[in-house]
C-alpha positions as CSV (number, residue, x, y, z in Angstrom):
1,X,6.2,22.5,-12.2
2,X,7.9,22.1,-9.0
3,X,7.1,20.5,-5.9
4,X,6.1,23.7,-4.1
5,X,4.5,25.6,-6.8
6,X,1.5,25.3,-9.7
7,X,1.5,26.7,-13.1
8,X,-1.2,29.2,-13.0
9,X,-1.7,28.4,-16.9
10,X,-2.3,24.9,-15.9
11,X,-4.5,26.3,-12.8
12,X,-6.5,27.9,-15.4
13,X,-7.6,25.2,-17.1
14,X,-8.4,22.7,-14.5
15,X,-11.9,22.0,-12.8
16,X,-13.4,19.5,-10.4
17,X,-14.3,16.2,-12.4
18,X,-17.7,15.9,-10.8
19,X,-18.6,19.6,-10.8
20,X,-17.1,21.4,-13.6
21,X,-16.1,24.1,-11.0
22,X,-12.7,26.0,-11.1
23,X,-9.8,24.5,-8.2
24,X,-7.7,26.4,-6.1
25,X,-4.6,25.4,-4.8
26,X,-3.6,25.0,-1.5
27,X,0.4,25.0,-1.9
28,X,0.4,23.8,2.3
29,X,-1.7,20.6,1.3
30,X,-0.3,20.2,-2.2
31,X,-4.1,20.0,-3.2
32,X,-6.7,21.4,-5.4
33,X,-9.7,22.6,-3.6
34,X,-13.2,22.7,-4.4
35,X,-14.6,24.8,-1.8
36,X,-18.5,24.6,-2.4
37,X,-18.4,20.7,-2.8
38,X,-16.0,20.1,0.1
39,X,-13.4,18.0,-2.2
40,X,-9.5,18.2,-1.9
41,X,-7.8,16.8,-4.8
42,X,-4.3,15.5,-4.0
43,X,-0.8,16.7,-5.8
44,X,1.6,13.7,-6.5
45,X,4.9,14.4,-8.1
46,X,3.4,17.3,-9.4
47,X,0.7,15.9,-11.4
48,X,-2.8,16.7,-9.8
49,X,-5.1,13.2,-9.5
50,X,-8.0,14.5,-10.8
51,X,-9.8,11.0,-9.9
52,X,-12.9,11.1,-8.0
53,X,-11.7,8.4,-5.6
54,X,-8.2,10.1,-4.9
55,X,-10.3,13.2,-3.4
56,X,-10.9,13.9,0.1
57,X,-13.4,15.2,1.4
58,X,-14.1,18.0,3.8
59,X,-16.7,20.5,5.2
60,X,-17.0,23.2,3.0
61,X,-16.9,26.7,4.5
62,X,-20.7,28.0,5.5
63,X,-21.4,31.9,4.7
């Protein structure tokens, strides 16, 4: 896993910690996104932080 790209096996497999629901990644932010809860889970060094205190948070999209 580089510093610019996500193993889409790996992808596959993760979900939010406080949710359960599937991330996407935002290769911009280095992040994994939980769109309907509005949390942004941070990429260091190529390992996502999957901690509920590293998240940010954010508004989630309405529609």
């Amino acid at each position: 896993m580089s510093g610019s790209a996500l193993d889409p096996r790996l992808l596959g497999l993760l979900v939010c910690p406080l949710t359960r629901q599937p991330l996407r990644y935002d290769r911009e932010r280095q992040e994994l996104v939980n769109d309907t809860a509005g949390l942004a889970y941070p990429i260091r060094d190529g390992v996502p932080v999957l901690l509920p205190d590293a998240a940010r948070e954010f508004l989630p999209p309405t529609g």
